[in-house]
C-alpha positions as CSV (number, residue, x, y, z in Angstrom):
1,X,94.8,133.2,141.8
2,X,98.2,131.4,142.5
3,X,96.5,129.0,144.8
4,X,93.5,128.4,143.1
5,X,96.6,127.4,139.8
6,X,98.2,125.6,141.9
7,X,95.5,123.5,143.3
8,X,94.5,122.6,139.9
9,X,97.9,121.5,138.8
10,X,98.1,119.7,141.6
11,X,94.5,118.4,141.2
12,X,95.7,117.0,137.5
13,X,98.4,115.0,138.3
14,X,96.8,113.5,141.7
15,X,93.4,112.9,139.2
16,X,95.4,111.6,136.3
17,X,97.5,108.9,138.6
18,X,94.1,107.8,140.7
19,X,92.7,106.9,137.7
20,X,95.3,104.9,135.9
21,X,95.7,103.2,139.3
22,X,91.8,102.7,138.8
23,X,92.2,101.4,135.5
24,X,95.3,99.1,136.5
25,X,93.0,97.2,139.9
26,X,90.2,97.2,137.3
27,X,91.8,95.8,134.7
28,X,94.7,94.0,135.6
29,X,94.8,89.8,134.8
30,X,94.8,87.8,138.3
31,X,98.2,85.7,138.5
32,X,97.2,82.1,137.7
33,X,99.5,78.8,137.1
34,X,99.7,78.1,133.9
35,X,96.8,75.4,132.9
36,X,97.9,71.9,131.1
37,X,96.6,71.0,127.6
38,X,95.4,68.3,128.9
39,X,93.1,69.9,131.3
40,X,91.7,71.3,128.4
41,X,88.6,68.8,128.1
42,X,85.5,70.3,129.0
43,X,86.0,72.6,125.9
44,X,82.4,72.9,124.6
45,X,80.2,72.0,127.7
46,X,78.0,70.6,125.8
47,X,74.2,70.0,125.9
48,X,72.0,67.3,126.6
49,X,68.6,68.5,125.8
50,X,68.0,68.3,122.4
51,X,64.3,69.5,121.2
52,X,61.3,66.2,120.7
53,X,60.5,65.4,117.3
54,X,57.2,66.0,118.2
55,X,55.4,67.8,115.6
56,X,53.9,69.7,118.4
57,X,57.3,71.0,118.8
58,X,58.6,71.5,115.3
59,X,58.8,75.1,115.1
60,X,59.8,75.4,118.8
61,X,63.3,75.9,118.2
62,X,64.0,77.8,121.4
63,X,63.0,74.6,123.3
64,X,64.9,73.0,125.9
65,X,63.2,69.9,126.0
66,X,64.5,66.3,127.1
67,X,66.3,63.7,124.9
68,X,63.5,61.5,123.2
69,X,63.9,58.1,125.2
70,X,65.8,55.5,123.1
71,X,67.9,58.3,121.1
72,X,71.8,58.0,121.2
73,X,74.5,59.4,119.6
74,X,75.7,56.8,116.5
75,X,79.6,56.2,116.6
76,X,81.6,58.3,114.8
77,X,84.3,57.6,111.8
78,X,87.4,58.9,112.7
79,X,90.0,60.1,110.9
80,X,93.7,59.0,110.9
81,X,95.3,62.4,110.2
82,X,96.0,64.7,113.1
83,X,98.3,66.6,111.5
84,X,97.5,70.4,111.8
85,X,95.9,71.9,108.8
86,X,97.9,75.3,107.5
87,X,96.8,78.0,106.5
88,X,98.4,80.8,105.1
89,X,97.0,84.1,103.4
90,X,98.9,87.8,102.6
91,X,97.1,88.6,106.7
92,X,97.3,85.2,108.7
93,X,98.8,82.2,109.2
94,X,96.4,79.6,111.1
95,X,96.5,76.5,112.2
96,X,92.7,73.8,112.3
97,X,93.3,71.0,114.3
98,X,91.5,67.7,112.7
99,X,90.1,67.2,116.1
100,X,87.4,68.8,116.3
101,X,88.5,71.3,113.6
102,X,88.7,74.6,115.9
103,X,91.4,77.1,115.0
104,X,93.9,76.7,117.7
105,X,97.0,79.1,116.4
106,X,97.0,82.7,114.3
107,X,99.7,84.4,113.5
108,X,99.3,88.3,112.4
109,X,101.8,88.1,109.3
110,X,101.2,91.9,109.2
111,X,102.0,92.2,112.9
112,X,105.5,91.5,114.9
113,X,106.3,90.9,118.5
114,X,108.3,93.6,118.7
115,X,110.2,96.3,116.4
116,X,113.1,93.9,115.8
117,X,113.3,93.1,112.2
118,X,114.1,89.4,113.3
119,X,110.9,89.4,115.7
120,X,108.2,86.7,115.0
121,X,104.7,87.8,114.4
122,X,102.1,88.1,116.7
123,X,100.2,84.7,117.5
124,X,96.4,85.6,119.1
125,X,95.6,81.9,118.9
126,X,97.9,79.0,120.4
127,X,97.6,76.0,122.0
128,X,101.1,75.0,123.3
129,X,104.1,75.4,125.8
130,X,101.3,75.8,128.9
131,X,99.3,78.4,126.9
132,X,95.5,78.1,125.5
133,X,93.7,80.5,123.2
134,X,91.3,78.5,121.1
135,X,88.8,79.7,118.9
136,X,86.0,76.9,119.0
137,X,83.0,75.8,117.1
138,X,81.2,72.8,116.5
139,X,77.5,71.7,116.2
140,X,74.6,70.2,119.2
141,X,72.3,68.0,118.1
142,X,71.9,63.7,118.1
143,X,74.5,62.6,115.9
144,X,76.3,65.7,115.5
145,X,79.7,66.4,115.6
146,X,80.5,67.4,119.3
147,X,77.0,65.9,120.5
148,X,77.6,64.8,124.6
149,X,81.7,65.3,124.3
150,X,82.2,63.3,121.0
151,X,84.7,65.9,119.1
152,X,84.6,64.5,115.9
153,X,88.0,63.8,113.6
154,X,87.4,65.5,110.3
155,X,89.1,64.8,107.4
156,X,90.5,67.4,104.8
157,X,91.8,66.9,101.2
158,X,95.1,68.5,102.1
159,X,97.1,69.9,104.5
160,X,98.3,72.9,103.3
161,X,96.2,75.7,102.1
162,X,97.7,78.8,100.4
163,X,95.7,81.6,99.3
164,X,98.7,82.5,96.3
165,X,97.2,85.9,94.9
166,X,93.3,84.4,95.0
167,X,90.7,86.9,96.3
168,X,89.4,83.8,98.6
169,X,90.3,80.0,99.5
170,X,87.9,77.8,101.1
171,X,88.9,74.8,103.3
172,X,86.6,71.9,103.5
173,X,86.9,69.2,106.6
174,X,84.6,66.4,106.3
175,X,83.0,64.0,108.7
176,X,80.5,61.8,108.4
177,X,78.3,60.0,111.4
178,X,77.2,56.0,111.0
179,X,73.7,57.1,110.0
180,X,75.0,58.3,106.7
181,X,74.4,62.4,107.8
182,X,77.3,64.2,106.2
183,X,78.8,67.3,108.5
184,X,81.4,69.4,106.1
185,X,82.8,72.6,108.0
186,X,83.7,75.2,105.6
187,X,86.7,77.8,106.6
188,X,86.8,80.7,104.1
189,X,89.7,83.0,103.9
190,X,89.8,86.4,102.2
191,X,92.5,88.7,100.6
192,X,93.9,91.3,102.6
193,X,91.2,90.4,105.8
194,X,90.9,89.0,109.1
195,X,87.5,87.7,109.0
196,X,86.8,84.1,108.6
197,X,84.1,83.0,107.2
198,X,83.1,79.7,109.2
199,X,80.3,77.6,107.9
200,X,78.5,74.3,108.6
201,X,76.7,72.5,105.3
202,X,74.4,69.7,106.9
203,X,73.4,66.9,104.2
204,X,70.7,64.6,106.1
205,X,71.2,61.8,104.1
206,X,69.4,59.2,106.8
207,X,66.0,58.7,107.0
208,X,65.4,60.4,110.5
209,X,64.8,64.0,111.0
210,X,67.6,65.7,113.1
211,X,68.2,68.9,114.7
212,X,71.0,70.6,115.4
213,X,72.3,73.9,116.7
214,X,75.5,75.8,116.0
215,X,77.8,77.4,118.7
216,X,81.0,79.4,118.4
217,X,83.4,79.6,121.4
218,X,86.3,81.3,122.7
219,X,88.7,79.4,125.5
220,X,91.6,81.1,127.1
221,X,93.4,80.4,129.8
222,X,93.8,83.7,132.1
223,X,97.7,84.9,131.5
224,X,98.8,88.2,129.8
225,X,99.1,88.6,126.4
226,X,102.6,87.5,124.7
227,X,104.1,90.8,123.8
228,X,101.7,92.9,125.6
229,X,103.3,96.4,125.8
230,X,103.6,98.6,129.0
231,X,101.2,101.6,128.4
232,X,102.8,103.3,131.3
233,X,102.9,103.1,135.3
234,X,103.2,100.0,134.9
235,X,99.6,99.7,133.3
236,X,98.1,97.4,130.7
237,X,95.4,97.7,129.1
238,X,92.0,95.6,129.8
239,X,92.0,91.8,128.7
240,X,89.3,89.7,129.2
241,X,85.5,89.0,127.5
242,X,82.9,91.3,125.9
243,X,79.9,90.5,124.3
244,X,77.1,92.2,122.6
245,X,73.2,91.0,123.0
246,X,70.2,93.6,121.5
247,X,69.9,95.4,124.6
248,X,73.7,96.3,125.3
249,X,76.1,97.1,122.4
250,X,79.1,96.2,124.3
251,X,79.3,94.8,128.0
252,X,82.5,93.9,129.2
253,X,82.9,91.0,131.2
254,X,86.2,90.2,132.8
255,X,87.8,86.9,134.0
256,X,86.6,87.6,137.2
257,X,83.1,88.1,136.7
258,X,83.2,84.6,134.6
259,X,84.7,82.8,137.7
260,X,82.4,84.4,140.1
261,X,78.8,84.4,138.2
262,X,77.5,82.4,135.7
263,X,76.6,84.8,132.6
264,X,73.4,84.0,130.5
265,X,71.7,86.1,128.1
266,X,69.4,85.5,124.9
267,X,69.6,87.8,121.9
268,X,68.5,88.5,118.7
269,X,71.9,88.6,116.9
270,X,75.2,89.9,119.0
271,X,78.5,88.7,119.6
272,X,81.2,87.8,121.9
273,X,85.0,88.6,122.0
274,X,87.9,88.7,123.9
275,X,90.0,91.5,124.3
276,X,93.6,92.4,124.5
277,X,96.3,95.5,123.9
278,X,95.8,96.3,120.0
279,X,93.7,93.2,119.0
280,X,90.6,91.4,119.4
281,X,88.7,88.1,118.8
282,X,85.7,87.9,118.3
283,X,82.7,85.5,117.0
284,X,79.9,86.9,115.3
285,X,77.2,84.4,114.5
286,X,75.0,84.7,111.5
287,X,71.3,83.5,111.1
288,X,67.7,84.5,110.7
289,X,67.3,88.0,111.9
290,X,64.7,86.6,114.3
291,X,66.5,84.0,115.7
292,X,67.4,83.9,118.8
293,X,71.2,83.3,120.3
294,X,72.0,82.2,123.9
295,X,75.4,83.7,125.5
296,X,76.9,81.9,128.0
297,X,80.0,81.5,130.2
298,X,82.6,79.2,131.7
299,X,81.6,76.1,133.4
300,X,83.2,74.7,136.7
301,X,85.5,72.2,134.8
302,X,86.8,74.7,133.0
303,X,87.1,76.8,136.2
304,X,89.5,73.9,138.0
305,X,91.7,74.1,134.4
306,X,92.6,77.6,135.2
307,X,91.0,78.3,131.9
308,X,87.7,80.6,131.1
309,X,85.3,80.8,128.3
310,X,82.6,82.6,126.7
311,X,80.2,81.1,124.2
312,X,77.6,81.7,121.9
313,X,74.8,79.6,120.7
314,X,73.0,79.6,117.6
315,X,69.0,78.9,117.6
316,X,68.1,75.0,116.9
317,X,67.3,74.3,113.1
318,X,65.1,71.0,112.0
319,X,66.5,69.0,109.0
320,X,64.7,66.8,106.9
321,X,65.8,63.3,105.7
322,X,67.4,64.5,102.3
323,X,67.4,68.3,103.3
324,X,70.8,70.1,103.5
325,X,70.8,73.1,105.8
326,X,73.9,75.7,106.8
327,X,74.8,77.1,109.9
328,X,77.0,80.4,109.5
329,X,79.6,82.6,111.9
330,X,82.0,84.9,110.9
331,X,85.6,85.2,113.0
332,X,87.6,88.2,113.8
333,X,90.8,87.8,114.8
334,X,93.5,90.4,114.0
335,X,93.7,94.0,115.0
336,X,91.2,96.8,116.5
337,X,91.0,98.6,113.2
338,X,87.7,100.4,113.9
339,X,86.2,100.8,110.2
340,X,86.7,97.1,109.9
341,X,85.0,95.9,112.9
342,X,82.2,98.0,112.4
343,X,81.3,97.1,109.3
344,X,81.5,93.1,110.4
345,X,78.8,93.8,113.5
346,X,77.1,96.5,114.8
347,X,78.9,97.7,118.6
348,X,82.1,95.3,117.8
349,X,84.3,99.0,117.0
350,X,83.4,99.7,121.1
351,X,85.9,97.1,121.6
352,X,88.4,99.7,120.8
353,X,87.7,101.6,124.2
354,X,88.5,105.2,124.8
355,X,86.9,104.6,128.2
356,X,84.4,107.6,129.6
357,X,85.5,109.9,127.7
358,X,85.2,108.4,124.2
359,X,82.8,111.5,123.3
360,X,86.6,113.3,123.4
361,X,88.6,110.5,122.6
362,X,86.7,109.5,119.4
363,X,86.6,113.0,117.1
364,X,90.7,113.0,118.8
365,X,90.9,109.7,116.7
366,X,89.2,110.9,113.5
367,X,91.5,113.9,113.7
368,X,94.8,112.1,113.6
369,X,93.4,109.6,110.7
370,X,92.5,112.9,108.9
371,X,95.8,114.5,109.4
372,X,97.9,111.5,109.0
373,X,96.6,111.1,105.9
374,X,98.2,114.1,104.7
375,X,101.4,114.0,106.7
376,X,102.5,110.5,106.5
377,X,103.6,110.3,110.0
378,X,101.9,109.9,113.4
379,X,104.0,112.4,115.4
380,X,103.4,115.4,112.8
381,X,99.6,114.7,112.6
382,X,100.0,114.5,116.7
383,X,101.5,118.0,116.5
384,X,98.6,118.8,114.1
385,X,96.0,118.1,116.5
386,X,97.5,119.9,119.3
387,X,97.5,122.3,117.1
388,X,94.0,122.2,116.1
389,X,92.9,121.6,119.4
390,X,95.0,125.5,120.6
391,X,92.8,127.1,117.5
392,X,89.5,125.6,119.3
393,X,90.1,126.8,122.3
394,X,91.8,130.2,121.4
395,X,89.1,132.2,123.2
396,X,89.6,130.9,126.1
397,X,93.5,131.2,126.0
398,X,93.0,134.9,125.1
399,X,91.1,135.1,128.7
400,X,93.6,133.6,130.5
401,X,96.7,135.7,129.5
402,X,94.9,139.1,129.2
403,X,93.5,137.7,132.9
404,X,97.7,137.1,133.9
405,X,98.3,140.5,132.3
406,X,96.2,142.0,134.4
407,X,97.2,140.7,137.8
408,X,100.8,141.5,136.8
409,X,99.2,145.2,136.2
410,X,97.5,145.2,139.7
411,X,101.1,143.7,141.8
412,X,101.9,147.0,142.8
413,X,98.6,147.8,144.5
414,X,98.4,144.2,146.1
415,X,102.5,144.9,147.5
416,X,100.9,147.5,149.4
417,X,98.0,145.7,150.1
418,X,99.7,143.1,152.2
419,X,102.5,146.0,153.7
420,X,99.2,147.3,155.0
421,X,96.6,144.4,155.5
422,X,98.9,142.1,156.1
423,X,98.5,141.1,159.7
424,X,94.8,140.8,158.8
425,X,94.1,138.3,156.7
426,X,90.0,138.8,156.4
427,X,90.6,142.3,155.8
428,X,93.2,141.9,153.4
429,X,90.9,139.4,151.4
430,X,88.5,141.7,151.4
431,X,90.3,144.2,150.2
432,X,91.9,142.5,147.4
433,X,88.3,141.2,146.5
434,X,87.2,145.3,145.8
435,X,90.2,145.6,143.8
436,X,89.4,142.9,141.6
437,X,86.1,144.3,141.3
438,X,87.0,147.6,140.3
439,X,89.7,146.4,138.2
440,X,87.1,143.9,136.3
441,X,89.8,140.8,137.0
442,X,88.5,137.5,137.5
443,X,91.5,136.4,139.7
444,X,90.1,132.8,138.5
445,X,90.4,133.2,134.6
446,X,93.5,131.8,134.4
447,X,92.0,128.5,136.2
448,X,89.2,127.5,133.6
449,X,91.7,126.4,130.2
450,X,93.5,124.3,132.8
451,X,90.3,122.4,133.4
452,X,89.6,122.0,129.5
453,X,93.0,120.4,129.1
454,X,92.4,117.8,131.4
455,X,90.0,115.4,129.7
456,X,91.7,116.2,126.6
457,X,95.0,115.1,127.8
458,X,93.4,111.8,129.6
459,X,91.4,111.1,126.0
460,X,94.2,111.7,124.2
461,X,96.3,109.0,126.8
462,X,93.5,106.6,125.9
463,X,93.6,107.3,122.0
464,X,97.0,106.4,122.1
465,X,96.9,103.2,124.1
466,X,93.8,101.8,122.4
467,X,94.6,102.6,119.0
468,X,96.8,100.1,117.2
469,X,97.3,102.2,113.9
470,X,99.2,104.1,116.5
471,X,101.2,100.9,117.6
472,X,105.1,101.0,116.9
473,X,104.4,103.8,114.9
474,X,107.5,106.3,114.5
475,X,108.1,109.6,114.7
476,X,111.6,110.9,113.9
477,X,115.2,110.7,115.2
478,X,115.1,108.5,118.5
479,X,111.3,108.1,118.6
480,X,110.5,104.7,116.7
481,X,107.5,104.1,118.5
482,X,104.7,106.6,119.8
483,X,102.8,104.5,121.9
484,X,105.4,103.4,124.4
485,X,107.5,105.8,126.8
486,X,110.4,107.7,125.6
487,X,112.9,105.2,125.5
488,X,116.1,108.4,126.2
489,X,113.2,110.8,128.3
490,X,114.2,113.8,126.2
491,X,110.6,114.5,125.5
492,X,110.1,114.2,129.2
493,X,112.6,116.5,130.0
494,X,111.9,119.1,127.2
495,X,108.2,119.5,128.4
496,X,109.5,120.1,131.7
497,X,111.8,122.3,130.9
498,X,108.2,124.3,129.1
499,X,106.7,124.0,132.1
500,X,109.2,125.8,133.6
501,X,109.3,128.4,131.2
502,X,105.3,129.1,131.6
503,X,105.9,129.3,134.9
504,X,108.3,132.0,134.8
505,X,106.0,133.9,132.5
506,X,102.7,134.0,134.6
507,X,102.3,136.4,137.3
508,X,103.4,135.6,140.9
509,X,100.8,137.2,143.4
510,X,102.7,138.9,146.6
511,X,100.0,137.5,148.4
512,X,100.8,134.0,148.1
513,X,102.2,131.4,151.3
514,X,105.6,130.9,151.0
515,X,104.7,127.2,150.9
516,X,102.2,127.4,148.3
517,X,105.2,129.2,146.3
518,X,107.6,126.4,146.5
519,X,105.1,123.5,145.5
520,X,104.2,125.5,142.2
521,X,108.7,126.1,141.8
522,X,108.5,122.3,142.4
523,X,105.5,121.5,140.0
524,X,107.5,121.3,136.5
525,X,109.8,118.8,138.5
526,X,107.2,116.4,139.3
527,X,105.7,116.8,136.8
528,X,108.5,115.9,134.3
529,X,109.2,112.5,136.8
530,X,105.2,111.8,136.2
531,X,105.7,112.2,132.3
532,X,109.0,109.7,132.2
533,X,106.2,106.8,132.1
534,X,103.9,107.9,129.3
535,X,103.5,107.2,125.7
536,X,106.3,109.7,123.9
537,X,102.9,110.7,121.9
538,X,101.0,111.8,124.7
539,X,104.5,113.7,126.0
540,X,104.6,115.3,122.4
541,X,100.7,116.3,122.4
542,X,101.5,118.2,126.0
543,X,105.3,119.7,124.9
544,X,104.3,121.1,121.8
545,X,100.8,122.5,123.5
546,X,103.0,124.2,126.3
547,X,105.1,125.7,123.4
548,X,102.1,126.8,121.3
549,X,100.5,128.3,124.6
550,X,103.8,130.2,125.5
551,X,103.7,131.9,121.8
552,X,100.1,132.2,122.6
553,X,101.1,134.2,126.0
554,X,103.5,136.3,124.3
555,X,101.3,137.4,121.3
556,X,98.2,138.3,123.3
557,X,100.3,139.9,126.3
558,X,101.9,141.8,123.7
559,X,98.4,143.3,122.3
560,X,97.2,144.1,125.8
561,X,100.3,146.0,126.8
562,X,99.9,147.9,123.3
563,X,95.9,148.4,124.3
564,X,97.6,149.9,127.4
565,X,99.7,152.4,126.2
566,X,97.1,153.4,123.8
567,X,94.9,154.2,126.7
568,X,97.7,156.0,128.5
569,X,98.6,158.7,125.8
């Protein structure tokens, strides 16, 4: 029984270390320079084939069909602003560039760098000192605004936009082509969200019919995160694309898959995303539910920049001379808060990734909201769930002592087992195999429980890295932030100190190599080094379930050795 314990404790740690090694070779960004701004050109790859005006072709929208000879792109008014528009709501702080009017800066007001009250708030978006994040979108088509590289220069009315107690603001940039067509990109802002509503209103006021397509984009160059935490082992979490197409709800697709193949997929609805610790972007395109979208990936230019992207592209519309049509999209970009994302699309909540084990890592999740709720603080709804989680598995505890009970019963008979066997190691297993028997021991109960804790504690590790309502989130005294590593290792040291208790508590077989006896004396050491690098919330979960399972031990060996003298009277 001692070995087969030890092999499993052994067996966890060794498991739990491969796979955040796993995680880290799987995960990890690849070291690239930092790109220029200026190598930032090929930002929409655009396309040349724009569907005939062939009634033939009319409602052939999916068509990749060549240019109509003789068609070319009219010149463009430009604007003589380029001063960043501003944004600024009770959530985010954003900045549209005129050129082109993409979003290319978004601070979380709600979110800081770091837990110093003077620390700036997290920027997802940015476009400066070396570092690109863009969120793009524009329209295809002959005449439109970012038709064969042509990034129009919209004007806007002001620029500064505040949303001052209003439930919503809308920011209008105009442009308007030589035929007369009139583009007006609509940026709508809401109260106390992160969504973006993003909307092209087309007014064909020439006297040709036109077709255009809408596409939403995300460019990033391939560096880690500013402010991207440590989750342990010197692990961070996964950044990189995901998208979503009818098929597959979420597919992740890192930076190395988008320099090595070319990814294309059509879809009835989806969307695409880019993922990092805590937060996510993410475009979501909105349409006819028939319609169908193209997703797409970097092209080489953007490849040579150092830079990679992921788009998505709306289904061609036909407009009329004196028709007005809207293309729609909604952005995300602010936190992986999982009841907001799933309401805005259908899969986008995957982003926040418990990994294989999300079947344990979600209800984990839903337990902590529910407890928190009542508590008021992470750490006690933590110790809540451990709690919770010892009531589950009770039965099974209540096997494992009254199995250690028992063995400690049966030591005498195994001492003079091995006084009398032990030269003979086939007949003393043999032996000790009959006396189990008779006894009714299962010299392996204590083993099973072991095994139950282990994809709890690697869900749990997941629950707490993933979810961001857990980010910098206190707990009491020295512990100002769950997520990251004890910052003084008392937790560390207290759950080893547990371990060591336990230990002491469970029955040492006579039986056992002297060897195999000083690896399990050694276990709570290494095991309190290995615990110096994890989240102090995943250190609390395991400290107060070794507490709870030694006043488990203690209650149930106490009832066995009172069933025992019961029987002896």
């Amino acid at each position: 029984m001692e070995s087969a314990r030890t092999f499993l404790f052994i067996l966890f740690a060794f498991l739990t270390f491969l796979l955040y090694q796993a995680w880290q070779e799987d995960h990890k960004p690849e070291p690239v320079s930092k790109p220029s701004i200026e190598s930032s050109v090929d930002v929409y790859q655009s396309e040349q084939a724009i569907p005939s005006a062939s009634p033939n072709n009319a409602d052939d929208l999916s068509a990749e069909i060549p240019q109509e000879p003789g068609k070319t792109n009219p010149s463009v008014e430009v604007s003589v602003s380029t001063q960043p528009i501003e944004v600024i709501t009770d959530t985010l702080k954003v900045l549209i560039s005129p050129n082109g009017g993409n979003l290319v800066s978004a601070e979380l007001l709600n979110y800081k760098m770091s837990l110093d009250e003077n620390s700036p708030p997290i920027n997802i978006l940015e476009n400066r000192d070396g570092r690109i994040f863009l969120a793009l979108s524009g329209l295809f088509g002959t005449g439109a605004p970012d038709f064969n590289k042509n990034v129009a220069n919209y004007h806007s009315a002001q620029n500064h936009y505040e949303l001052d107690g209003k439930e919503s603001i809308n920011v209008d940039l105009t442009w308007v082509n030589a035929n007369g067509v009139e583009y007006i990109k609509r940026f709508t802002f809401h109260k106390g969200q992160y969504v973006v509503d993003v909307k092209f209103l087309v007014n064909n006021k020439s006297s040709e019919r036109i077709a255009n397509r809408m596409f939403t984009a995300l460019q990033r160059d391939q560096l880690p995160a500013d402010g991207q935490e440590s989750v342990g082992i010197g692990m961070q979490s996964y950044l990189g694309p995901a998208y979503s197409t009818q098929e597959s709800k979420y597919e992740k697709y890192d930076f190395d898959d988008l320099a090595e193949s070319d990814l294309s997929a059509q879809t009835q609805g989806g969307w695409i995303a880019i993922l990092q610790h805590y937060f996510v972007t993410a475009w979501v395109p909105e349409g006819e539910s028939k319609s169908i979208n193209k997703i797409d990936a970097t092209s080489k230019n953007l490849r040579k920049a150092g830079l990679s992207q992921i788009r998505i592209t709306q289904d061609w519309v036909w407009i009329d001379p004196d028709q007005s049509v809207e293309f729609a999209a909604k952005l995300y970009v602010g936190p992986k808060i999982q009841a907001d994302l799933e309401k805005l699309s259908e899969g986008l909540e995957l982003t926040v990734d418990y990994g294989f084990l999300w079947w344990i890592g979600q209800p984990i999740f839903y337990m902590l909201i529910f407890f928190q709720g009542f508590v008021i603080n992470w750490g006690a709804a933590i110790i809540l769930v451990t709690i919770a989680i010892k009531m589950l598995l009770y039965p099974l505890a209540r096997a494992q002592y009254r199995s250690f009970a028992k063995m400690r019963l049966l030591q005498p008979k195994m001492t003079a087992m091995k006084e009398r066997y032990g030269d003979d190691r086939q007949q003393m297993s043999m032996k000790m195999m009959e006396l189990y028997k008779k006894e009714k021991v299962n010299p392996l109960g204590g083993c099973f429980p072991l095994l139950i804790q282990m994809p709890v504690f690697i869900a749990l590790y997941w629950v707490l890295m993933e979810s961001v309502e857990l980010r910098h989130a206190p707990f009491i005294l020295w512990i100002n932030d769950l997520a990251v590593k004890d910052p003084y290792y008392i937790l560390p040291l207290l759950m080893g100190a547990s371990m060591y208790l336990m230990q002491k508590m469970q029955p040492t077989s006579p039986t056992m190599d002297p060897m195999q006896q000083k690896m399990l004396q050694m276990m709570p050491v290494f095991m309190t080094i290995f615990f110096v690098f994890f989240p102090a919330g995943l250190v609390l979960y395991w400290l107060m379930n070794n507490l709870i399972s030694i006043a488990q031990q203690l209650y149930i060996t106490n009832q066995f050795n009172k069933e025992q003298e019961a029987k002896n009277k």
